[in-house]
C-alpha positions in Angstrom: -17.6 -6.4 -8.0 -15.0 -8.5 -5.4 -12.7 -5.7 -5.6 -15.4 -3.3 -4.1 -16.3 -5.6 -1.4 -12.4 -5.5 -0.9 -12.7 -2.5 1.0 -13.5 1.0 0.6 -12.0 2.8 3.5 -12.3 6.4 4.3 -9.8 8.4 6.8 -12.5 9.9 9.2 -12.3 14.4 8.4 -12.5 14.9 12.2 -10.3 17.7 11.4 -10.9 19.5 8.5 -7.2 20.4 8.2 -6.3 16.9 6.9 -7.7 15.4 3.4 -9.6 12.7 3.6 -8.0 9.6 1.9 -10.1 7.0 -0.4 -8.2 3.4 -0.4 -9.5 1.0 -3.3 -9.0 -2.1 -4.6 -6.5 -3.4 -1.7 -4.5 -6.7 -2.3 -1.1 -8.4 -1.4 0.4 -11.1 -3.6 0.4 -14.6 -1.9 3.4 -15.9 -0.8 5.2 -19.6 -1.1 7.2 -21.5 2.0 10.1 -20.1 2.9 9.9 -16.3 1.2 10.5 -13.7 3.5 8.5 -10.7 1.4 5.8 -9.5 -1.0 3.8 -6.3 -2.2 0.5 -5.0 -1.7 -1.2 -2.9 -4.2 -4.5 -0.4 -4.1 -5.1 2.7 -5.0 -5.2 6.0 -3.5 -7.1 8.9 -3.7 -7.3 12.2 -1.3 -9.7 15.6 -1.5 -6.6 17.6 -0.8 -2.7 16.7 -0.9 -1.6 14.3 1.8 1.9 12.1 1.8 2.0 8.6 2.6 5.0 8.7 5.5 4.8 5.4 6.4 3.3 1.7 6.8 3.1 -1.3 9.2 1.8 -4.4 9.2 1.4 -7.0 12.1 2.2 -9.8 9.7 5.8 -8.0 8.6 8.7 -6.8 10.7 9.9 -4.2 8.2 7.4 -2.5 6.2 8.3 0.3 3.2 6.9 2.1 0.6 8.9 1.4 -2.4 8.6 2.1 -6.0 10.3 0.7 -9.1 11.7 2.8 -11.9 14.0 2.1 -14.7 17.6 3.7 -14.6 19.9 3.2 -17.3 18.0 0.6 -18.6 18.2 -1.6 -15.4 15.0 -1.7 -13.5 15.5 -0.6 -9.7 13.8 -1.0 -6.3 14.3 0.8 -3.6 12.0 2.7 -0.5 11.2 6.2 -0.7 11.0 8.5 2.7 6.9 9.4 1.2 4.4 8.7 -1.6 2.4 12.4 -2.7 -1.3 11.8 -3.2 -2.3 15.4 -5.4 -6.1 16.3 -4.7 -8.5 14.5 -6.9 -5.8 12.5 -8.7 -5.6 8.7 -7.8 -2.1 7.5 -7.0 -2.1 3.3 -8.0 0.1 1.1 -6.5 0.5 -1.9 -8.7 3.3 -4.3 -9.9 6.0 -3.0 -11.4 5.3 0.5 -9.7 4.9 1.9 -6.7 4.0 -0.7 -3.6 4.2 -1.2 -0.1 6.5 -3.7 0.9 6.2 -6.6 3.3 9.7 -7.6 4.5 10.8 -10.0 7.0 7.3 -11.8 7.4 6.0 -13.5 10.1 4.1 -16.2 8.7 3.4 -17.1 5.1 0.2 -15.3 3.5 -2.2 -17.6 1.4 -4.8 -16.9 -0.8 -7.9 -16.2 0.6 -6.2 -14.4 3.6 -6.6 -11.0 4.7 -3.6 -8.5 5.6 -4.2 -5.7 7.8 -1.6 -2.6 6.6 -2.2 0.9 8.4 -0.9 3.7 6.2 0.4 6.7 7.7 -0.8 9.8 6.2 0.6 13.4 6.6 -1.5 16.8 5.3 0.3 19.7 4.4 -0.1 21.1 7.8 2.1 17.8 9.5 -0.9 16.6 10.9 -0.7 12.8 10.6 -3.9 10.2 10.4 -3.7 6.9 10.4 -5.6 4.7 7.6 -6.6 1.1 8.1 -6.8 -1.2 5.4 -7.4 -4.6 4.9 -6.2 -6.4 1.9 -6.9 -9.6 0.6 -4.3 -12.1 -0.2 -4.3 -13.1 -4.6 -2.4 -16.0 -5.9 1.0 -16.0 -6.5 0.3 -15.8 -10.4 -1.5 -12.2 -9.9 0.0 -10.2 -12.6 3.4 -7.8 -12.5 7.0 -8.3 -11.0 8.0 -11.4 -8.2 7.1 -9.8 -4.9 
């Protein structure tokens, strides 16, 4: 299965008082000339509960975790300060939910491409990990919201 060969990355348990965090399934939607940002999208999984703190991307100057919610019957975007991974539950970041933001890119990202992200992951001792992940670039007519 392509999304398999995607990448499977495991954050290394070189100290066992930080989970070890499963990323599957990583992808960012494909950008046209001239726009500045996009999402990427995978899921998360960790053995114990960690907190996604934080993201970067060489390819973006600003990069956020964000989600999207409805309030008062609007739908809304905005970052959040972390995203909870609980133990054995997967956390999926997909259109229309929550997403890591690319803002103020670089260089336009075409299908076929591959965007490095690290996450930034915190255990409930503070301890913070880094996770690398490279996602592949889908067409702009992947499914969900216009990231």
């Amino acid at each position: 299965m392509k999304a398999i060969l995607a990448v499977l990355l495991l954050l290394a348990v070189a100290d066992p008082a930080i989970a070890q965090l499963t990323v599957a399934e990583p992808w960012v939607r494909a950008t046209v000339a001239g726009q500045g940002a996009t999402g990427a999208f995978m899921q998360l999984r960790a053995t114990q509960d960690v907190k996604v703190v934080a993201a970067r991307s060489p390819v973006a100057g600003v990069v956020e975790i964000h989600e999207m919610k409805m309030e008062g019957g609007v739908m809304t975007m905005g970052a959040i300060p972390e995203l909870a991974v609980r133990a054995g539950k997967t956390v999926e970041l997909k259109p229309g939910g929550y997403h890591v933001m690319l803002m103020d890119l670089k260089k336009a990202v075409r299908e076929g491409d591959v965007v490095p992200i690290t996450l930034v992951v915190e255990g409930a001792n503070r301890k913070r990990k880094e996770v690398e992940v490279q996602a592949k670039v889908r067409s702009t007519t992947a499914a969900g919201h216009g990231h």
